[in-house]
BAFI-3210 file (N, C-alpha, C; in Angstrom, 3 decimals, decimal comma, padded with zeros to 6 digits):
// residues 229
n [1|2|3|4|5|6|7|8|9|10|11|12|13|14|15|16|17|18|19|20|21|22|23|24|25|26|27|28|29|30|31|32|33|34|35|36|37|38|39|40|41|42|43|44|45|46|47|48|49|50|51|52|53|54|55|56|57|58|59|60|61|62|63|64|65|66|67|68|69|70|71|72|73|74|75|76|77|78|79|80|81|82|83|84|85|86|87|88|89|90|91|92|93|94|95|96|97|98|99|100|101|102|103|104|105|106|107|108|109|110|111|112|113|114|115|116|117|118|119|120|121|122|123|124|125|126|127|128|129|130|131|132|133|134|135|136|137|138|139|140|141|142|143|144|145|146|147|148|149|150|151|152|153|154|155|156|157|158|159|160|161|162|163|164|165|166|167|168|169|170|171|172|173|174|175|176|177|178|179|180|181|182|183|184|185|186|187|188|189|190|191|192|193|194|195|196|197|198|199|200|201|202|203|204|205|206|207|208|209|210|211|212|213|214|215|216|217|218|219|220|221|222|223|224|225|226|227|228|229]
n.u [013,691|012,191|010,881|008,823|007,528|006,950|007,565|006,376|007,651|006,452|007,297|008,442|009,868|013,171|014,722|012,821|011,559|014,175|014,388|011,918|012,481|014,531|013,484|011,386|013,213|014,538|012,569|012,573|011,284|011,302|011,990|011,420|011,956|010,598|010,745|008,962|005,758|005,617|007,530|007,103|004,400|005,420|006,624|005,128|003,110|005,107|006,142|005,309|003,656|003,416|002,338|001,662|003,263|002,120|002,718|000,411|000,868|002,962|005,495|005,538|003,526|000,448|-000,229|-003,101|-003,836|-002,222|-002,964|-005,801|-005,333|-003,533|-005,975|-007,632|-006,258|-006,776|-005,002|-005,118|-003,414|-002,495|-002,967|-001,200|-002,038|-000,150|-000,062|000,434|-001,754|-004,334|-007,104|-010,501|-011,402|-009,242|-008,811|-010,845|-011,463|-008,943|-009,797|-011,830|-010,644|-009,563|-007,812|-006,679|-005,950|-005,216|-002,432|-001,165|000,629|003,446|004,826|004,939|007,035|006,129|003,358|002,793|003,988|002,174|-000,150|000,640|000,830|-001,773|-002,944|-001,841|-002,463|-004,366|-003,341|-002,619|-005,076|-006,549|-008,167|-010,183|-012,412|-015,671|-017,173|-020,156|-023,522|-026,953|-029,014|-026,811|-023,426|-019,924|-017,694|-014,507|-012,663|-012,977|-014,163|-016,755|-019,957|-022,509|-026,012|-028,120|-028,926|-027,922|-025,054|-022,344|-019,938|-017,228|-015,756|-012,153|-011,992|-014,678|-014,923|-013,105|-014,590|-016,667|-016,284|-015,411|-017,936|-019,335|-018,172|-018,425|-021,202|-024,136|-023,121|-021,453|-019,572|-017,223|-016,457|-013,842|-012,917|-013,033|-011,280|-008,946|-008,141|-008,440|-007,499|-005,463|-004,432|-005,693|-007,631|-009,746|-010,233|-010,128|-012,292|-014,779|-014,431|-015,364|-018,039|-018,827|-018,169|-019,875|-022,267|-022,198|-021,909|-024,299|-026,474|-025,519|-026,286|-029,086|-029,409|-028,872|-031,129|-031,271|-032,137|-030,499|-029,079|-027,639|-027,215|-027,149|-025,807|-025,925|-023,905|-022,112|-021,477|-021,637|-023,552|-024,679|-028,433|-030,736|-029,909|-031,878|-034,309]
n.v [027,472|026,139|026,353|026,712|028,583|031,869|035,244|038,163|041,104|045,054|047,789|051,061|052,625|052,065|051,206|050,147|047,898|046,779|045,729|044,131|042,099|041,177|040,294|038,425|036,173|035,538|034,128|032,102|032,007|032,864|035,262|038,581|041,490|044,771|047,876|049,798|050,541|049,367|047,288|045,830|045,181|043,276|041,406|039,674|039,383|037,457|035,948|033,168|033,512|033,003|035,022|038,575|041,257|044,284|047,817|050,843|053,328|053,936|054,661|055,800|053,520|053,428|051,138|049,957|050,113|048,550|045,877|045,866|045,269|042,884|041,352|041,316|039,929|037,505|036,383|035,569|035,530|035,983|038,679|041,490|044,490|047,615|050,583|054,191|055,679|055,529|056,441|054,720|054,602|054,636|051,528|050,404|050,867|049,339|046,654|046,144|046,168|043,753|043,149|041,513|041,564|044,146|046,199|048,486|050,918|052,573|048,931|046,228|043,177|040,863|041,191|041,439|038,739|037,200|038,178|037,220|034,758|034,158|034,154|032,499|030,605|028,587|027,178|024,466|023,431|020,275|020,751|019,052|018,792|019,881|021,691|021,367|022,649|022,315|023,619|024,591|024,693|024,837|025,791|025,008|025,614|027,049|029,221|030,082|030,558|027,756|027,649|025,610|025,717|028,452|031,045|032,668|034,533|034,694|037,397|036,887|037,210|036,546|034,029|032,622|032,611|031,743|029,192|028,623|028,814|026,998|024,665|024,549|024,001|024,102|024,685|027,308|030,324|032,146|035,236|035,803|033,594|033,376|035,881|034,808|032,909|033,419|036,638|036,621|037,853|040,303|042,840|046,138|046,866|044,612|042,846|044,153|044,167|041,580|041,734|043,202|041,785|039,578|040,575|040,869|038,337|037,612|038,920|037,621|035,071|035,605|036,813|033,974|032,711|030,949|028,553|028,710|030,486|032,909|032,997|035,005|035,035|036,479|038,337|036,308|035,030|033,411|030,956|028,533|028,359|026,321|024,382|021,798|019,724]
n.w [099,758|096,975|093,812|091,021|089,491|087,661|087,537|086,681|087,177|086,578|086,842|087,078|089,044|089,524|091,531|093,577|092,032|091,327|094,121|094,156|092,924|093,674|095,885|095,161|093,917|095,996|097,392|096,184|093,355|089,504|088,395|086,225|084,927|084,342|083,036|082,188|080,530|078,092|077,273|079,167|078,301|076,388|077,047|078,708|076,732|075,263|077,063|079,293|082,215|085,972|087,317|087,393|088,442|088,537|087,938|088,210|087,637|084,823|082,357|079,096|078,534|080,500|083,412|083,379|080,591|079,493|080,993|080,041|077,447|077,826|078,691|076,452|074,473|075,887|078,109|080,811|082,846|086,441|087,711|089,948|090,908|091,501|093,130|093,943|094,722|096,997|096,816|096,041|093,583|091,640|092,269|091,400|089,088|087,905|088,931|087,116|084,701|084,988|087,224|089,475|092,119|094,237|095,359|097,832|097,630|100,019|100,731|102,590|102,858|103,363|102,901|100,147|099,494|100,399|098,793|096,408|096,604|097,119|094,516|092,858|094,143|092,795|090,969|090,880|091,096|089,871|086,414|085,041|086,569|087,408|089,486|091,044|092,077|092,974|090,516|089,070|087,398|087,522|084,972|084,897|083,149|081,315|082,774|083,625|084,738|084,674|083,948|083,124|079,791|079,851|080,581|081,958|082,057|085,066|086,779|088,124|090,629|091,526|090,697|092,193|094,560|094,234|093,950|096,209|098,097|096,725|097,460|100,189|099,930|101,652|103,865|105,977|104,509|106,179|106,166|107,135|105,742|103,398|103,124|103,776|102,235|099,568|099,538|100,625|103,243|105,767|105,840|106,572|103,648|102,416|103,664|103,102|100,130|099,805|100,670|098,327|096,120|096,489|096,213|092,981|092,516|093,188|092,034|089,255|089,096|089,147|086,493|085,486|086,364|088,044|090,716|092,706|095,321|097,410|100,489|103,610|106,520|109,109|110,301|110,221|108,373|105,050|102,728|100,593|099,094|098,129|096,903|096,662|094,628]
ca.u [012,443|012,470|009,429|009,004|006,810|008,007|006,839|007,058|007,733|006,624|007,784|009,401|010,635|013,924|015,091|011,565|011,613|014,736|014,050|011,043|012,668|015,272|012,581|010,840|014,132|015,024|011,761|012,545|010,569|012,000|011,314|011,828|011,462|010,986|010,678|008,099|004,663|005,583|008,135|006,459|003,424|005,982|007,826|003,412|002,846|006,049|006,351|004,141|004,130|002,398|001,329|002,520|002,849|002,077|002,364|-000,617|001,462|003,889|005,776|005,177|001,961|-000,283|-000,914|-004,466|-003,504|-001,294|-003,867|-006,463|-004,673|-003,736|-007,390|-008,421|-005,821|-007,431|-004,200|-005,651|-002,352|-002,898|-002,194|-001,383|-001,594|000,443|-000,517|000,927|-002,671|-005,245|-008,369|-010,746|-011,254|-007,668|-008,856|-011,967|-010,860|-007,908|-010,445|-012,959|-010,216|-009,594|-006,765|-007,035|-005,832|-004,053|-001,549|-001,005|002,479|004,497|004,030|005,847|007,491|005,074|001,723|003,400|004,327|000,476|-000,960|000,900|000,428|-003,548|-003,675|-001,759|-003,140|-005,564|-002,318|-002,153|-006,004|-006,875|-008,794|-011,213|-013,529|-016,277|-018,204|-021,764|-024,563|-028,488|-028,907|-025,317|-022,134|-018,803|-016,681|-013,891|-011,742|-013,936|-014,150|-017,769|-020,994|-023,510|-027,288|-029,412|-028,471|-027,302|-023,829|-022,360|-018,490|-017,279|-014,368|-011,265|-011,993|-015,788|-014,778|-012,735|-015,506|-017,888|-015,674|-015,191|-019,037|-020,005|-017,414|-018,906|-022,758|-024,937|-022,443|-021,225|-017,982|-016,997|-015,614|-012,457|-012,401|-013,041|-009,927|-007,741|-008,161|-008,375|-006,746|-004,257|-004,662|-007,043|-007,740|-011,126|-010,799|-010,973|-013,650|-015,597|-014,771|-015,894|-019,400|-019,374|-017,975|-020,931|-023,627|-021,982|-022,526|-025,904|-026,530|-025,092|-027,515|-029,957|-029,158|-029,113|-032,456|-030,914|-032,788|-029,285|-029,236|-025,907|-027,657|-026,485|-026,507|-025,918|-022,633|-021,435|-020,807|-022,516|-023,776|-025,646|-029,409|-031,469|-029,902|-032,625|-034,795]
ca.v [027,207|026,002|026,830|026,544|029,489|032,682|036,669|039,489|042,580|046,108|048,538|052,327|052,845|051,109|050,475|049,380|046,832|045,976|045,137|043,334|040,995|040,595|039,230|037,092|035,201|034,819|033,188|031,084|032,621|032,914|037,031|039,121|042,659|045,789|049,132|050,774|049,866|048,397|046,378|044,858|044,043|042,536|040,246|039,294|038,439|036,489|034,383|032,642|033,804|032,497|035,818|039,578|042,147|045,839|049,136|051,379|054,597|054,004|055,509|054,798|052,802|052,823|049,801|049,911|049,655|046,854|044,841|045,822|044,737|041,325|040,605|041,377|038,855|036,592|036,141|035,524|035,388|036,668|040,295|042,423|046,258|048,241|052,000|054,767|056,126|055,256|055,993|053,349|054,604|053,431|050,204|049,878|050,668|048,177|045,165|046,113|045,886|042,804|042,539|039,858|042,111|045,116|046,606|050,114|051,158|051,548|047,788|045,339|041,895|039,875|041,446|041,254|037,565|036,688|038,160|036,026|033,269|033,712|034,519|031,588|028,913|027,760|026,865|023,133|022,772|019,567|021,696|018,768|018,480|021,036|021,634|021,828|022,213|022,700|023,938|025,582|024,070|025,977|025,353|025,464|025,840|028,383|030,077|030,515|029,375|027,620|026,837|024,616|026,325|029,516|030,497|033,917|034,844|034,924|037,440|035,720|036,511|035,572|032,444|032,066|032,772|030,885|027,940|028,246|028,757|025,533|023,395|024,333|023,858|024,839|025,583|028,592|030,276|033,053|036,441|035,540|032,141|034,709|036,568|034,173|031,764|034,451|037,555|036,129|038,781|040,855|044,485|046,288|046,704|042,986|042,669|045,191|043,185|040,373|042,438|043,036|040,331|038,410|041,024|040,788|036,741|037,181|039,265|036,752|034,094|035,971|036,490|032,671|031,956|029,825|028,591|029,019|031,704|032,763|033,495|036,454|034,390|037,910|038,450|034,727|034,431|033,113|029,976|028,968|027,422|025,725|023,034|020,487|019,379]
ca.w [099,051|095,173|093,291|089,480|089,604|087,288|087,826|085,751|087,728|085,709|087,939|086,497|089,996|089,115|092,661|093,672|090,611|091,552|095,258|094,711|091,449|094,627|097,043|095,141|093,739|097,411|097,487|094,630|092,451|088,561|088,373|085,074|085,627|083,333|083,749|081,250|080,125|076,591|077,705|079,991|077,476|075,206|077,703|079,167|075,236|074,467|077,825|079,781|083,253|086,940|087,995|086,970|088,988|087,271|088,684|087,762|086,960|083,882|081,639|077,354|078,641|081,781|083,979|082,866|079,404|079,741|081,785|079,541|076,319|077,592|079,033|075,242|074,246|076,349|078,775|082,106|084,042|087,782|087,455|091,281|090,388|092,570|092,809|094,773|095,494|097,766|096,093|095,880|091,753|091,005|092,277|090,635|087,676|087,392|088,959|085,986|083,446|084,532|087,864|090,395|093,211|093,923|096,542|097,871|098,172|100,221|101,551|103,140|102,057|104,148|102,485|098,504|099,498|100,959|097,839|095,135|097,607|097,213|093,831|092,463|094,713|092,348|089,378|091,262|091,169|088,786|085,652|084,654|087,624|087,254|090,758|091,181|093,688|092,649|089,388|088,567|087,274|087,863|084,035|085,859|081,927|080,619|083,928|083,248|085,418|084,037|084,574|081,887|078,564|079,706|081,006|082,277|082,201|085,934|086,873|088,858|092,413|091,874|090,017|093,318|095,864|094,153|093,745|097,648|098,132|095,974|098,078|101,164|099,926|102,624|105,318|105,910|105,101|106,656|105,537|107,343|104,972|101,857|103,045|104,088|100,788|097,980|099,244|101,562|103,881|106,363|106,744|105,562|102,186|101,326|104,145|102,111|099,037|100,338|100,444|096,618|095,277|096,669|095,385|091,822|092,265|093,433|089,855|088,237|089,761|088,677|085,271|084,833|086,466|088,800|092,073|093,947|095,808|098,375|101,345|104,362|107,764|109,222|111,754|110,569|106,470|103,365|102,498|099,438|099,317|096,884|095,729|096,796|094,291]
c.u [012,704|010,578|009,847|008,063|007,593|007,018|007,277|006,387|007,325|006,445|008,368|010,230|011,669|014,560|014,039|011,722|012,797|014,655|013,064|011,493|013,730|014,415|011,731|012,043|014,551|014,209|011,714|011,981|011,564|011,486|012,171|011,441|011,841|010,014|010,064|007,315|005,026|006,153|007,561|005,188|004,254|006,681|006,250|003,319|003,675|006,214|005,684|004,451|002,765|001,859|002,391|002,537|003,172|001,488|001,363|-000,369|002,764|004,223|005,289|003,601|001,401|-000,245|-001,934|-004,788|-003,113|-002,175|-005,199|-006,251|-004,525|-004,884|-008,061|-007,955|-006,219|-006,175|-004,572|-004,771|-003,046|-001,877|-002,622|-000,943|-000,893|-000,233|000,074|-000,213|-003,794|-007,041|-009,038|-011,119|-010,500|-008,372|-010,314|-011,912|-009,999|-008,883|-011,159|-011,988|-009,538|-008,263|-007,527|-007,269|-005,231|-003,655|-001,483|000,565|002,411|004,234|005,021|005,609|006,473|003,642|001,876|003,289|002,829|000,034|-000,593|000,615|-001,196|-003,432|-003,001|-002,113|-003,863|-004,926|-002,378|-003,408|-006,643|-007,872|-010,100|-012,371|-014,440|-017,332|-019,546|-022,589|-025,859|-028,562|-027,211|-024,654|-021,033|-017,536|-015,418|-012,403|-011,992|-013,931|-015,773|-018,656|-022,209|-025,167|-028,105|-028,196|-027,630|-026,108|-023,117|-020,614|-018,185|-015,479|-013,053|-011,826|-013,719|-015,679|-014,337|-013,523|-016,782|-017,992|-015,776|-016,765|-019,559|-019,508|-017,502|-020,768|-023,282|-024,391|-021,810|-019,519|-017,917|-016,487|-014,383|-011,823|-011,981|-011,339|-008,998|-007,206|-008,065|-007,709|-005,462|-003,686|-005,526|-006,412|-008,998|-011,414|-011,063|-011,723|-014,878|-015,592|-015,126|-017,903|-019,830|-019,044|-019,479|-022,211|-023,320|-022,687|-023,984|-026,814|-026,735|-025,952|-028,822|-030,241|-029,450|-030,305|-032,243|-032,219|-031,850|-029,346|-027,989|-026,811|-026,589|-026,875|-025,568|-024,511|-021,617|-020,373|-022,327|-022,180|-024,807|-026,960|-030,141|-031,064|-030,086|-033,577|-036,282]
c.v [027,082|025,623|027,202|027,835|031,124|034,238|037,227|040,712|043,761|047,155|049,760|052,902|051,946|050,469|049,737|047,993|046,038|044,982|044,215|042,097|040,198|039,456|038,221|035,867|034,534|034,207|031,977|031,107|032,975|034,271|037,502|040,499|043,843|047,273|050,248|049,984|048,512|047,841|045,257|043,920|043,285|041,620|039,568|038,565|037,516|035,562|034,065|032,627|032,803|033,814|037,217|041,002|043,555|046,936|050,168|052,804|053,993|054,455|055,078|054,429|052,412|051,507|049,429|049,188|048,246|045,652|045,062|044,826|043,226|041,052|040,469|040,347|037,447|036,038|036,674|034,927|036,201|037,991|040,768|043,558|046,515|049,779|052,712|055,781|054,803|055,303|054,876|053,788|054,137|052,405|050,056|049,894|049,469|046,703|045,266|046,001|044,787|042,080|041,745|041,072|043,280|045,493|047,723|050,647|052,534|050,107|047,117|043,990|041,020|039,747|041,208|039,601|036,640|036,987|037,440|035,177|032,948|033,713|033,374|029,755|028,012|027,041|025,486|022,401|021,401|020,661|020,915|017,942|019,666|020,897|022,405|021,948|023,085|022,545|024,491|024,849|025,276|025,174|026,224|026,191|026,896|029,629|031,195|029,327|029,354|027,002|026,461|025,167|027,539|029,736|032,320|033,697|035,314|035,463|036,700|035,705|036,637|034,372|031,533|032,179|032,048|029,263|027,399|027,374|027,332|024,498|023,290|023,776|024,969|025,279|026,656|028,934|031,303|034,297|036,137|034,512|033,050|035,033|036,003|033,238|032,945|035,902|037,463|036,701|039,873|042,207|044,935|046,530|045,498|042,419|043,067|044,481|042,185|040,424|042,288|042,522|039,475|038,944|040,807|039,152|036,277|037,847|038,515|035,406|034,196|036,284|035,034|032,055|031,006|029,841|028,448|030,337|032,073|033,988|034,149|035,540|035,713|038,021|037,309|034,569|034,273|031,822|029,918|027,765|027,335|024,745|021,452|020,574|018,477]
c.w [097,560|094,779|091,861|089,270|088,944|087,171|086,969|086,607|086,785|086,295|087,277|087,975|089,613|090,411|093,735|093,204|090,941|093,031|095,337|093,724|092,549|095,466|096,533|094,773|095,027|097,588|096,901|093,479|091,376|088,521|087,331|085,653|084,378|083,547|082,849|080,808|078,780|076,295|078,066|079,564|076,669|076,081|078,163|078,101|075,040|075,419|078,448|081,407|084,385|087,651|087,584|087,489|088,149|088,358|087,463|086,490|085,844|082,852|080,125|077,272|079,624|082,026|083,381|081,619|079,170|080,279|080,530|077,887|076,331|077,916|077,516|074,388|074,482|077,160|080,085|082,771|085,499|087,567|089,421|090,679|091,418|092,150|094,051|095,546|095,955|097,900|095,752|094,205|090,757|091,184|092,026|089,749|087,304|088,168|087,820|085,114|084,219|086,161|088,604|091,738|093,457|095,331|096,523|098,323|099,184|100,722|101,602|102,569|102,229|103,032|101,122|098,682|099,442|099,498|096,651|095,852|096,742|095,719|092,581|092,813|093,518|091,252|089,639|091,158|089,757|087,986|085,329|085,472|087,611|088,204|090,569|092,425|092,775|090,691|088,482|088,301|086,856|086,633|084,417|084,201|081,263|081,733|084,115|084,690|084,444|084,565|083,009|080,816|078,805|080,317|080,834|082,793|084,179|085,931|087,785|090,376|092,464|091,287|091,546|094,666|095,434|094,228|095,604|098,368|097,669|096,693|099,397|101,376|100,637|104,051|104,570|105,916|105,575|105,948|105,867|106,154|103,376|102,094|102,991|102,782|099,662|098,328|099,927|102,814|104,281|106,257|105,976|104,455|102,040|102,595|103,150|101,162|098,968|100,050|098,637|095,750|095,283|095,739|093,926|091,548|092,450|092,063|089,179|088,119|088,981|087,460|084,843|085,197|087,252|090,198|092,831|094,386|096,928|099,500|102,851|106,102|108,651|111,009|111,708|109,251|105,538|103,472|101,168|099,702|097,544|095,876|095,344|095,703|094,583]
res [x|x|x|x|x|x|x|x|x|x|x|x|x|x|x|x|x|x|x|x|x|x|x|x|x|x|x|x|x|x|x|x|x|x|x|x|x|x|x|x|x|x|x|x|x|x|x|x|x|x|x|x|x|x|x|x|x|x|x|x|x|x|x|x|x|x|x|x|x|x|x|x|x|x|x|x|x|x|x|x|x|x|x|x|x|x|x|x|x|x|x|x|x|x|x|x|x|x|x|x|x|x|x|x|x|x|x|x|x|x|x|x|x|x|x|x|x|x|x|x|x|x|x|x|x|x|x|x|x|x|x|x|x|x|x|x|x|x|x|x|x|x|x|x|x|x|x|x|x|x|x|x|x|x|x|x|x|x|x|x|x|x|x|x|x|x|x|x|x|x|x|x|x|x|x|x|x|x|x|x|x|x|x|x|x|x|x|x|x|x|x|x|x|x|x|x|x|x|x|x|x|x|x|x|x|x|x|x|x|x|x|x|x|x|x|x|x|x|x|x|x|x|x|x|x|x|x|x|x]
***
């Protein structure tokens, strides 16, 4: 496999860090890898990566930190946290400052591989087509939705479930489609997130005054209505 595609590992487990900087090169993947928080923001700032994976616990300077810092930068690389707990607080915390996705260690090659999979899909998508349906338009550069005048910051994996949502209209996608396209893999947490991703977008709807609405066809998926005139 050859893939122009380059990671930054930030791992303090050093034989961790090294095993996984192993598996993605075998993938083809260009992988940098460093082994303390403030490293790892200084190699994030100086090169321009396709997705960066960051463990939660680190030494010098939390995960948190680090993810928080570049989101303030405005470096919206695809960040996967890793964490060695299981709490869903760890992982609400690191989606609110700003990750894409996160993993629970220990975990296997397969499930690491699926989640960069999903979370760089979207690097190949043309940038200056901006999808609509009803009232809404999805600035796909800004990463913002907009209705009339107004216009509401959308985080990555509702940018990516809304993007899905808009390109199905009024059919329905499924929770499976959710999972399989944006997290790259099933089990019930990202069922569950599937759940409040959508209520955040239905918020957000509502904030703009839209007459779209992402309706609950109940045992099936989501579909969105209202964008007859």
């Amino acid at each position: 496999m050859v893939c122009d595609m380059r990671i930054l590992v930030v791992e303090d487990e050093i034989g961790l860090a090294d095993a996984v900087g192993a598996i993605l090169r075998m993938e083809g993947y260009s992988a940098d890898v460093a082994n303390d928080g403030r490293t790892g923001l200084e190699l994030a700032l100086k090169n321009e990566y396709d997705c960066i994976i960051l463990d939660i616990m680190l030494p010098g300077m939390n995960g948190l930190d680090v993810l928080s810092y570049l989101r303030v930068k405005e470096i919206e690389t695809p960040v996967l946290l890793l964490t060695a707990k299981s709490e869903t607080d760890d992982k609400i915390k690191g989606l609110d400052c700003g990750a894409d996705d996160y993993l629970t260690k220990p975990f296997v090659k397969g499930e690491l591989l699926a989640r960069i999979r999903a979370m760089t899909r979207r690097r190949n998508i043309p940038q200056d087509i901006n999808p609509k349906y009803g009232d809404i338009t999805l600035e796909m550069k800004k990463g913002e939705l907009i209705c009339g005048s107004s216009s509401v910051v959308l985080g990555r994996k509702e940018f990516q479930m809304m993007e899905l949502l808009i390109s199905r209209g009024e059919q329905i996608v499924t929770k499976e489609d959710f999972v399989k396209k944006i997290w790259g893999s099933g089990g019930d947490s990202e069922y569950n997130n599937v759940e409040v991703y959508i209520s955040f977008l239905r918020k957000k709807l509502q904030m703009l005054h839209s007459a779209v609405q992402i309706k609950t066809r109940r045992g099936i998926g989501y579909c969105l209505e209202g964008g007859r005139r």
